[in-house]
Structures are given as structure tokens and as C-alpha cells.
PDBQT receptor file of N, H, CA, C and O in Angstrom, charges set to zero:
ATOM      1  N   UNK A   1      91.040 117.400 102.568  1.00  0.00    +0.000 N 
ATOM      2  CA  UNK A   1      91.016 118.663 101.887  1.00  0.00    +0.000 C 
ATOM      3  C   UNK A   1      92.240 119.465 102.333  1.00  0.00    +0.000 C 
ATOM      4  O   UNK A   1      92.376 119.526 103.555  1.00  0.00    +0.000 OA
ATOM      5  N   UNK A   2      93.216 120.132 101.541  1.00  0.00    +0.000 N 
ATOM      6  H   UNK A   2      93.105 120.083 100.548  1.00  0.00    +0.000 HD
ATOM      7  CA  UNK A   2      93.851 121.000 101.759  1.00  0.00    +0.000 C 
ATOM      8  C   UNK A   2      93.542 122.487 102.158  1.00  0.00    +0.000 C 
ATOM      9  O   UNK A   2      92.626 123.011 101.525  1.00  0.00    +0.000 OA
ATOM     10  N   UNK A   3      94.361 123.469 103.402  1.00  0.00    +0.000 N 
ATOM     11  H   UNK A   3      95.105 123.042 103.916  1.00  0.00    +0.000 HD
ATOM     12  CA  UNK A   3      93.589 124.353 103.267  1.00  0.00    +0.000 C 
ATOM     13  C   UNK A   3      94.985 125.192 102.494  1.00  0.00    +0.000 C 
ATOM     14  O   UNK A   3      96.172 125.119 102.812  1.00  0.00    +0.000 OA
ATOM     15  N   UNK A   4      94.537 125.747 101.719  1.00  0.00    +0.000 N 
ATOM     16  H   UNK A   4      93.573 125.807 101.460  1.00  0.00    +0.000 HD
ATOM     17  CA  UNK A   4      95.113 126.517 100.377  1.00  0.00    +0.000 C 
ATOM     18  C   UNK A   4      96.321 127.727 100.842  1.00  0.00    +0.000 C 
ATOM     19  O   UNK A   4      97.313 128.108 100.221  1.00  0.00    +0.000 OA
ATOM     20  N   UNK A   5      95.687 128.218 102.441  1.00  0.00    +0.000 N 
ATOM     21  H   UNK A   5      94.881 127.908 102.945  1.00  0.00    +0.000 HD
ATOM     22  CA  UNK A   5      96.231 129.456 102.863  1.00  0.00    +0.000 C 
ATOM     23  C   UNK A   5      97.606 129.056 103.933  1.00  0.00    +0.000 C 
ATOM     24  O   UNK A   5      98.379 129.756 104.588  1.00  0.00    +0.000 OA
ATOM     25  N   UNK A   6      97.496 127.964 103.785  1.00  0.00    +0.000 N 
ATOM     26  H   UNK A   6      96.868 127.396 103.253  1.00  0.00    +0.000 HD
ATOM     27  CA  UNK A   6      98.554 127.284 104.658  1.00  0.00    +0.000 C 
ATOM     28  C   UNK A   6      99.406 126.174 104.209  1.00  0.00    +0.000 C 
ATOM     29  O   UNK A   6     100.566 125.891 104.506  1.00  0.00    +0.000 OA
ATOM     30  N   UNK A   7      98.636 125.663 103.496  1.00  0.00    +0.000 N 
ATOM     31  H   UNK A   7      97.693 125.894 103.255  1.00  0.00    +0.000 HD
ATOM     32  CA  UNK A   7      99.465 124.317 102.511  1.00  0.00    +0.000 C 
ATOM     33  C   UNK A   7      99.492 123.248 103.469  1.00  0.00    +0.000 C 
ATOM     34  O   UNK A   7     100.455 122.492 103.342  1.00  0.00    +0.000 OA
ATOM     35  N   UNK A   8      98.521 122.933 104.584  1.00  0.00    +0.000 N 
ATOM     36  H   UNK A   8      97.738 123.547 104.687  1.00  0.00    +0.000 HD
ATOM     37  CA  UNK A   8      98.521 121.695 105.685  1.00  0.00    +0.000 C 
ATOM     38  C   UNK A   8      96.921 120.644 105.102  1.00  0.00    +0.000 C 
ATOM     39  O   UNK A   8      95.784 121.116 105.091  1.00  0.00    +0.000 OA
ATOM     40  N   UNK A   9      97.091 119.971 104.904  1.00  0.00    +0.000 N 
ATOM     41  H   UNK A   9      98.015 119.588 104.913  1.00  0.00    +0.000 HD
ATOM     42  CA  UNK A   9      96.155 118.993 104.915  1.00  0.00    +0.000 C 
ATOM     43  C   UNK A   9      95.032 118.866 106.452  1.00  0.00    +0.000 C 
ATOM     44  O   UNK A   9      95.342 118.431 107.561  1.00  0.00    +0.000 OA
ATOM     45  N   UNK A  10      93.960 119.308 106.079  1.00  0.00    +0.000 N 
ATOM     46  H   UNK A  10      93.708 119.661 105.178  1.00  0.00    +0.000 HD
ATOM     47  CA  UNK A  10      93.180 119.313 106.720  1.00  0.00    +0.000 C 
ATOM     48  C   UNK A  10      92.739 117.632 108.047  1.00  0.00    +0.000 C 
ATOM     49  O   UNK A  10      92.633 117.612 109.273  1.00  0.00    +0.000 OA
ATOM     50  N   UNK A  11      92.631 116.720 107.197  1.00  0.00    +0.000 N 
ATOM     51  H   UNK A  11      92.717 116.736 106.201  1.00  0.00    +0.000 HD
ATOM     52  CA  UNK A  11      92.557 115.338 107.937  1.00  0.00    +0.000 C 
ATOM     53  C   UNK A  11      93.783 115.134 108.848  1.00  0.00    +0.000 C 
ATOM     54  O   UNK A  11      93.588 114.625 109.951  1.00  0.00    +0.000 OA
ATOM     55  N   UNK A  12      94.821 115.428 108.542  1.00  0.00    +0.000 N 
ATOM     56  H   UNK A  12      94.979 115.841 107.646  1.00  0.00    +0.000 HD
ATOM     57  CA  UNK A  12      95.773 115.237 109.793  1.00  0.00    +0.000 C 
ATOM     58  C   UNK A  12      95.248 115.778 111.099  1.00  0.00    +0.000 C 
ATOM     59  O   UNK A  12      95.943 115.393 112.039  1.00  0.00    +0.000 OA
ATOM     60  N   UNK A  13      94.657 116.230 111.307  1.00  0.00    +0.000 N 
ATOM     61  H   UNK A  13      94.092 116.543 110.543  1.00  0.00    +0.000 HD
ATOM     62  CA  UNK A  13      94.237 117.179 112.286  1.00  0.00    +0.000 C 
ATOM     63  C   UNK A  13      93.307 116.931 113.117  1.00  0.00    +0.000 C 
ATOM     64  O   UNK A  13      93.003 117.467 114.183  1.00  0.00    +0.000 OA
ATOM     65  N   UNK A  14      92.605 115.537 112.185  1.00  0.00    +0.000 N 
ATOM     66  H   UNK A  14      92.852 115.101 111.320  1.00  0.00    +0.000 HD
ATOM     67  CA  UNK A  14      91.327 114.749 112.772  1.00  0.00    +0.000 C 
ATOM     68  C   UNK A  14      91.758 113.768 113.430  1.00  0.00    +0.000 C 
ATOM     69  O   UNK A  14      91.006 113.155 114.188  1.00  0.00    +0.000 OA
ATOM     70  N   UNK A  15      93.145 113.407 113.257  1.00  0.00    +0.000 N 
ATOM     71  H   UNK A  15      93.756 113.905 112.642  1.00  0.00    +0.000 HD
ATOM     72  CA  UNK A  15      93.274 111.349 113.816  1.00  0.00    +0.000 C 
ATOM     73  C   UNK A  15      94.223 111.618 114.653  1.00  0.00    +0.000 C 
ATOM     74  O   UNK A  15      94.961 112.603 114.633  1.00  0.00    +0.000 OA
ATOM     75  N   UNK A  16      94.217 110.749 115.397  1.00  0.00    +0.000 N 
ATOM     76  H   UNK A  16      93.617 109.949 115.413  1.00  0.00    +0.000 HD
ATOM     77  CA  UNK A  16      95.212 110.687 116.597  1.00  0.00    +0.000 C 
ATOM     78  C   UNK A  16      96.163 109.599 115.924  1.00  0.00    +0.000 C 
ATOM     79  O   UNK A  16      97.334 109.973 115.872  1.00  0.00    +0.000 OA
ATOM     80  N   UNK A  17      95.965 108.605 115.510  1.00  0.00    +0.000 N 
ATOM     81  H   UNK A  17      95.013 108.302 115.553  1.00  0.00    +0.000 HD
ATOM     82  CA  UNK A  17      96.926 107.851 114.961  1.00  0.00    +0.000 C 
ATOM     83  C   UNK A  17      96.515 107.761 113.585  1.00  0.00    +0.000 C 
ATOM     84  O   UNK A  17      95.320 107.719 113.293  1.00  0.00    +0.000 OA
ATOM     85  N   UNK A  18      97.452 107.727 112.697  1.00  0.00    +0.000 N 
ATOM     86  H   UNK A  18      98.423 107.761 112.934  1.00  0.00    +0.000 HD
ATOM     87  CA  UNK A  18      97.549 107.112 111.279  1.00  0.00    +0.000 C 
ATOM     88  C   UNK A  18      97.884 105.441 111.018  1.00  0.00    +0.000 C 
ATOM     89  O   UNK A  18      98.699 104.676 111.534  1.00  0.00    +0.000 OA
ATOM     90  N   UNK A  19      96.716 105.252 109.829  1.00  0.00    +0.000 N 
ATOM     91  H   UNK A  19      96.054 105.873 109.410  1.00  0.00    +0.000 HD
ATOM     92  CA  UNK A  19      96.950 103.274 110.050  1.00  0.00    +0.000 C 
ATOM     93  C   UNK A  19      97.915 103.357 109.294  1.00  0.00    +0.000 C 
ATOM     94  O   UNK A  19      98.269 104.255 108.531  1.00  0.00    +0.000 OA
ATOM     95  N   UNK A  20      98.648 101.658 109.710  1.00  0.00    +0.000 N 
ATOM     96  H   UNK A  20      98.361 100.929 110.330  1.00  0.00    +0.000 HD
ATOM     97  CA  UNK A  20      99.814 101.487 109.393  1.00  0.00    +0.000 C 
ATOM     98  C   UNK A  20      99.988 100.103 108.176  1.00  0.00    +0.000 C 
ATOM     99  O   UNK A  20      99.338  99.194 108.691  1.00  0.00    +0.000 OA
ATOM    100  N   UNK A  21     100.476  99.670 107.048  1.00  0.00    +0.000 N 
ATOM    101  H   UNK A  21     101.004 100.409 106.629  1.00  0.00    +0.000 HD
ATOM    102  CA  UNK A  21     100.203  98.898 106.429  1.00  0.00    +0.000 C 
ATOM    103  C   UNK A  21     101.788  98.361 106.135  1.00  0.00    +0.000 C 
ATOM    104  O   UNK A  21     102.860  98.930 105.933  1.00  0.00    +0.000 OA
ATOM    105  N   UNK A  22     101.341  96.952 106.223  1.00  0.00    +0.000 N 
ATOM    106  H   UNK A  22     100.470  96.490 106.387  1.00  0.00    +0.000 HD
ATOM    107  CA  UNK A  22     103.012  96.440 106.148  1.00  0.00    +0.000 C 
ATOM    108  C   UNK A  22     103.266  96.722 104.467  1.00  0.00    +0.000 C 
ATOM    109  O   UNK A  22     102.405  97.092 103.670  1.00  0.00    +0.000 OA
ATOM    110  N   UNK A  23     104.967  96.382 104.126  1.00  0.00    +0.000 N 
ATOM    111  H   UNK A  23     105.666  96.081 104.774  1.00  0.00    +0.000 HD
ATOM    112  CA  UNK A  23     104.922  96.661 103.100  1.00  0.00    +0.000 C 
ATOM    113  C   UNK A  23     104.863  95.516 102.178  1.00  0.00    +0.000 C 
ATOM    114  O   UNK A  23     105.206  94.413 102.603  1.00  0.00    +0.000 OA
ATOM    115  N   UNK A  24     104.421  95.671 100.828  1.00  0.00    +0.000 N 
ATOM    116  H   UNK A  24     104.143  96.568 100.483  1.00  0.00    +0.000 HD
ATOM    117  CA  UNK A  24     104.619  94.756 100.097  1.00  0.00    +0.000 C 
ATOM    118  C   UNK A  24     105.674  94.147  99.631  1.00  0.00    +0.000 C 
ATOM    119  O   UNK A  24     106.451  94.922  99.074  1.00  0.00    +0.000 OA
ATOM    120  N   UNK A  25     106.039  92.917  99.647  1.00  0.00    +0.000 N 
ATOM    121  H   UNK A  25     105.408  92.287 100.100  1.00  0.00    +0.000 HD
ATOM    122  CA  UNK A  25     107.388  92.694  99.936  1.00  0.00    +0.000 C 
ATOM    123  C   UNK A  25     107.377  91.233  98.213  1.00  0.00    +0.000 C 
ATOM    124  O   UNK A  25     108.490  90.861  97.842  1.00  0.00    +0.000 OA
ATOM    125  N   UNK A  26     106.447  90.808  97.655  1.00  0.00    +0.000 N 
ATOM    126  H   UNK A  26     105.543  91.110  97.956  1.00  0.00    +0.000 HD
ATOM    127  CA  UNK A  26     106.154  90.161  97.164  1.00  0.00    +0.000 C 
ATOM    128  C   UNK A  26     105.403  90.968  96.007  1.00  0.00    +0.000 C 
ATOM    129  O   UNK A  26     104.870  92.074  96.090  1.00  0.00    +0.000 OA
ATOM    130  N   UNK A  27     105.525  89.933  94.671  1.00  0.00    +0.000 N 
ATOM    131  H   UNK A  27     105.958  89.035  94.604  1.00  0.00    +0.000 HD
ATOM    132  CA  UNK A  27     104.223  90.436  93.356  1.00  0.00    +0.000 C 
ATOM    133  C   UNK A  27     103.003  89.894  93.871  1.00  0.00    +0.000 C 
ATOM    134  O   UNK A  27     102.764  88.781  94.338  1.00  0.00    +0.000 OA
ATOM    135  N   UNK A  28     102.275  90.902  93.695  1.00  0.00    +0.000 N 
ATOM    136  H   UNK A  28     102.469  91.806  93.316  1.00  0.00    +0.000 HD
ATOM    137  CA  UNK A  28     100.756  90.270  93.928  1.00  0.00    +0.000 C 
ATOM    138  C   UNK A  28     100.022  90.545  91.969  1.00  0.00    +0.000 C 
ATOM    139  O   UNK A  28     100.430  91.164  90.987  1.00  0.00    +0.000 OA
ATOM    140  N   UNK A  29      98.784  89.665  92.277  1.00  0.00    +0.000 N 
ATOM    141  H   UNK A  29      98.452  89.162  93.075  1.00  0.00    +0.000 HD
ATOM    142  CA  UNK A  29      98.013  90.158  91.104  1.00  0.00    +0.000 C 
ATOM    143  C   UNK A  29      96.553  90.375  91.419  1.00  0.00    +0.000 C 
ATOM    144  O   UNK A  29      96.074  89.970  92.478  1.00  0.00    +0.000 OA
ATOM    145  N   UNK A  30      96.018  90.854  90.733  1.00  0.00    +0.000 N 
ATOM    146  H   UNK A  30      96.406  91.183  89.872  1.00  0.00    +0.000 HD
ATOM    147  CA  UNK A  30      94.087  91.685  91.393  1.00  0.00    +0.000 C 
ATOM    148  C   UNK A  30      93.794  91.845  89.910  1.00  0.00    +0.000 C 
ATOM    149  O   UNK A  30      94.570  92.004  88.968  1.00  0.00    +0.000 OA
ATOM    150  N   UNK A  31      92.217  91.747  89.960  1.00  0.00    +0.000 N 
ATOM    151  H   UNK A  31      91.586  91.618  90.725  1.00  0.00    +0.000 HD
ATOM    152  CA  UNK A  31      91.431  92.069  88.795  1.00  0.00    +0.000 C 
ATOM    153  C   UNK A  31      91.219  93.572  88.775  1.00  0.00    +0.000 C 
ATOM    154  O   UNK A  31      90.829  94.057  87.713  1.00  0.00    +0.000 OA
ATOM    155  N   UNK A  32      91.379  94.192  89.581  1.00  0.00    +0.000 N 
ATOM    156  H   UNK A  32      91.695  93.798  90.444  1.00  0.00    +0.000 HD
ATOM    157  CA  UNK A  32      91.049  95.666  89.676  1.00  0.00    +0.000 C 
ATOM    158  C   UNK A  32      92.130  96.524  90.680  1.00  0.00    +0.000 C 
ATOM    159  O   UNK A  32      92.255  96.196  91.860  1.00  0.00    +0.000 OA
ATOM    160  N   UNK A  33      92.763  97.459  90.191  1.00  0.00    +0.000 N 
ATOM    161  H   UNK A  33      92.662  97.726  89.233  1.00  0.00    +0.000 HD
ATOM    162  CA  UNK A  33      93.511  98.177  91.684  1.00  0.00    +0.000 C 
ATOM    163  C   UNK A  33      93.361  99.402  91.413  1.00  0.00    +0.000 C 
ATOM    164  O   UNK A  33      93.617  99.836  90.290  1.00  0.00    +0.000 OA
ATOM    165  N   UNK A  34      92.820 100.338  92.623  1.00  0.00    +0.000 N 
ATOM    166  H   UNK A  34      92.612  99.986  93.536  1.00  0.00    +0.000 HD
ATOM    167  CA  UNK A  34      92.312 101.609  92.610  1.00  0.00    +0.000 C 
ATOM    168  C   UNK A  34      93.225 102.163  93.571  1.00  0.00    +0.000 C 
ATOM    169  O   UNK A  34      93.379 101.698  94.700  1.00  0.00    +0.000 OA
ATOM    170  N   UNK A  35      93.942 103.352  93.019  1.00  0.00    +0.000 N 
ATOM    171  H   UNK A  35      93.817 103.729  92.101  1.00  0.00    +0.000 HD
ATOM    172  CA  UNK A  35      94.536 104.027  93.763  1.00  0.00    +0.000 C 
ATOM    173  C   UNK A  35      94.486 104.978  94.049  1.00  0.00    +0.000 C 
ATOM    174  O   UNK A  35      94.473 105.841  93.173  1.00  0.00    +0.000 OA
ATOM    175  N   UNK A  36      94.421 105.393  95.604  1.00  0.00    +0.000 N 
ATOM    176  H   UNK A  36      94.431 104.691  96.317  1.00  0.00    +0.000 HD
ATOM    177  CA  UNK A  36      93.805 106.712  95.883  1.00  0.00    +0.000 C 
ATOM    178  C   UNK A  36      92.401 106.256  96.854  1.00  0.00    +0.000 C 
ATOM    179  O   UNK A  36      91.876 105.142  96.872  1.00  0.00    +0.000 OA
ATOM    180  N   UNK A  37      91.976 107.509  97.659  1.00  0.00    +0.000 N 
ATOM    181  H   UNK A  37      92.402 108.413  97.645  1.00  0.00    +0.000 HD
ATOM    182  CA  UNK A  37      90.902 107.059  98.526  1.00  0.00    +0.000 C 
ATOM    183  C   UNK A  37      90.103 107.977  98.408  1.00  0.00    +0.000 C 
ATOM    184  O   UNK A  37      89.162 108.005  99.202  1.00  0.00    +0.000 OA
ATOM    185  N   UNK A  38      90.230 109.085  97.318  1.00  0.00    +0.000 N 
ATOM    186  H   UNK A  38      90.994 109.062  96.673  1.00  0.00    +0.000 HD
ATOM    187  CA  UNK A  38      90.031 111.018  97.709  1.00  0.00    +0.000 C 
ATOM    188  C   UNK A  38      87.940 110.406  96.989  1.00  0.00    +0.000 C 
ATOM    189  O   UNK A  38      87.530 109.297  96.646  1.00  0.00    +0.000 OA
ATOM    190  N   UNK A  39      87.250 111.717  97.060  1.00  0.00    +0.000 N 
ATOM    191  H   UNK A  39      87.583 112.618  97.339  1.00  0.00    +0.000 HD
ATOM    192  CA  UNK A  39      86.102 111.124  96.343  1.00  0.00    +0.000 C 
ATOM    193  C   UNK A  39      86.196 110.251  94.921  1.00  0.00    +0.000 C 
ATOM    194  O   UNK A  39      85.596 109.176  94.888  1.00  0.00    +0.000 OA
ATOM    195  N   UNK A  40      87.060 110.766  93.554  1.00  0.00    +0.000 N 
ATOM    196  H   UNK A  40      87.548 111.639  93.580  1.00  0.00    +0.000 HD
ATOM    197  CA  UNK A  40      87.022 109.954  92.520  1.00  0.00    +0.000 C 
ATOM    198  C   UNK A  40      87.320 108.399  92.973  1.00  0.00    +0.000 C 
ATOM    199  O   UNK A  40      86.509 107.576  92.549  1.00  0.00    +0.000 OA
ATOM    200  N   UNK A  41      88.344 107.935  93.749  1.00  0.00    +0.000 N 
ATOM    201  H   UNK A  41      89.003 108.603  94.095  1.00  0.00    +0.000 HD
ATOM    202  CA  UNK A  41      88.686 106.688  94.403  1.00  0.00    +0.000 C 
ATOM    203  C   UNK A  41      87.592 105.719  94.644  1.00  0.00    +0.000 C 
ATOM    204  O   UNK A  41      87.337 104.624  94.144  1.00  0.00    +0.000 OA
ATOM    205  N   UNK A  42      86.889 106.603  95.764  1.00  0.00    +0.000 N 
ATOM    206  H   UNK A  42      87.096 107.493  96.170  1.00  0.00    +0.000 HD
ATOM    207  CA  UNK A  42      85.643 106.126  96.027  1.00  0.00    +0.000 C 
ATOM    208  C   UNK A  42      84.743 105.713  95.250  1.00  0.00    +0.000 C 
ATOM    209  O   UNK A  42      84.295 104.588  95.471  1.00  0.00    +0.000 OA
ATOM    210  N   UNK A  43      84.223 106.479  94.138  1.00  0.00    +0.000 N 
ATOM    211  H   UNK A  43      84.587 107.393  93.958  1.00  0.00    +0.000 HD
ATOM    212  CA  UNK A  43      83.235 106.380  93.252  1.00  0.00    +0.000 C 
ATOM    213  C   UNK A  43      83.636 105.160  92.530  1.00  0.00    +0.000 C 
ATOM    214  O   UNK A  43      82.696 104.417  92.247  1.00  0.00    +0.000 OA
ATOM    215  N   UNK A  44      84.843 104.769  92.158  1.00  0.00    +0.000 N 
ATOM    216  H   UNK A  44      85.606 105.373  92.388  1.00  0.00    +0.000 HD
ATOM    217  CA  UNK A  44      85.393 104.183  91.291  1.00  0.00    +0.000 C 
ATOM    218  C   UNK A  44      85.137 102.615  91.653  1.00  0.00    +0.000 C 
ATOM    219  O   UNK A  44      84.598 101.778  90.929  1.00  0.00    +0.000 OA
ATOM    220  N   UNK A  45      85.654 102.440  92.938  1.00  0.00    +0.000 N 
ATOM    221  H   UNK A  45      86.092 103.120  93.527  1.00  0.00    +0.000 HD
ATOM    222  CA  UNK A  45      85.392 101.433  93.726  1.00  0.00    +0.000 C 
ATOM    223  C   UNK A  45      84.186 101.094  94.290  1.00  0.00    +0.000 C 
ATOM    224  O   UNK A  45      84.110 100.205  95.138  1.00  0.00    +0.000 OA
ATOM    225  N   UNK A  46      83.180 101.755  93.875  1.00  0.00    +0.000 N 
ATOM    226  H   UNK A  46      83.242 102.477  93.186  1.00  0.00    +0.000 HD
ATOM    227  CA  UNK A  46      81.574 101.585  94.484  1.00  0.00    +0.000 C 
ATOM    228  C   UNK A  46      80.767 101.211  93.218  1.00  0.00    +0.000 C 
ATOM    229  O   UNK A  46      79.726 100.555  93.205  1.00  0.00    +0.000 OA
ATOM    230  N   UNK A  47      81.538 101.833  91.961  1.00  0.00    +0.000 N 
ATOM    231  H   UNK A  47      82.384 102.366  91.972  1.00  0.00    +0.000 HD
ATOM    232  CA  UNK A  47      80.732 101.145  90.643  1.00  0.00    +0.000 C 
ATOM    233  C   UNK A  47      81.419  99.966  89.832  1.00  0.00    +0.000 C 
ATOM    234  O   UNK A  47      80.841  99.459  88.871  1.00  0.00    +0.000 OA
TER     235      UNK A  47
């Protein structure tokens, strides 16, 4: 969540480290790709 009065993202604030993901360096292919993790993300990927 953003807080509005500051413009800082709230979750930074929770983690001591941020995960790290190598990069894609290759084409991949998937039956489904959801992007984003925020609630719609979620929902999306649970139905």
C-alpha cells in the first residue's frame, strides 16, 4: 500500500531484504502469465 501523504510504499518498510530473481535471459512459453502480485494478481491466480 502506498501512503498517499508521502509517496513511500508502505512494504519496504517491512523486509529486511528484498528477493532477488535472476534475469531472464532466454524465450520461455506458459499457458498462463500473471503479472503483478497486488490483490487483483492474487485473485487471478487462485481462480
Amino acid at each position: 500500500m502506498m501512503n498517499l501523504q508521502s509517496g513511500n510504499y508502505y512494504w519496504e518498510t517491512t523486509m529486511d531484504e528484498f528477493p532477488a530473481f535472476p534475469v531472464l535471459d532466454k524465450d520461455i512459453s506458459c499457458d498462463v502469465l500473471i503479472i503483478g502480485g497486488g490483490s487483483s494478481g492474487a485473485q487471478c491466480a487462485h481462480l
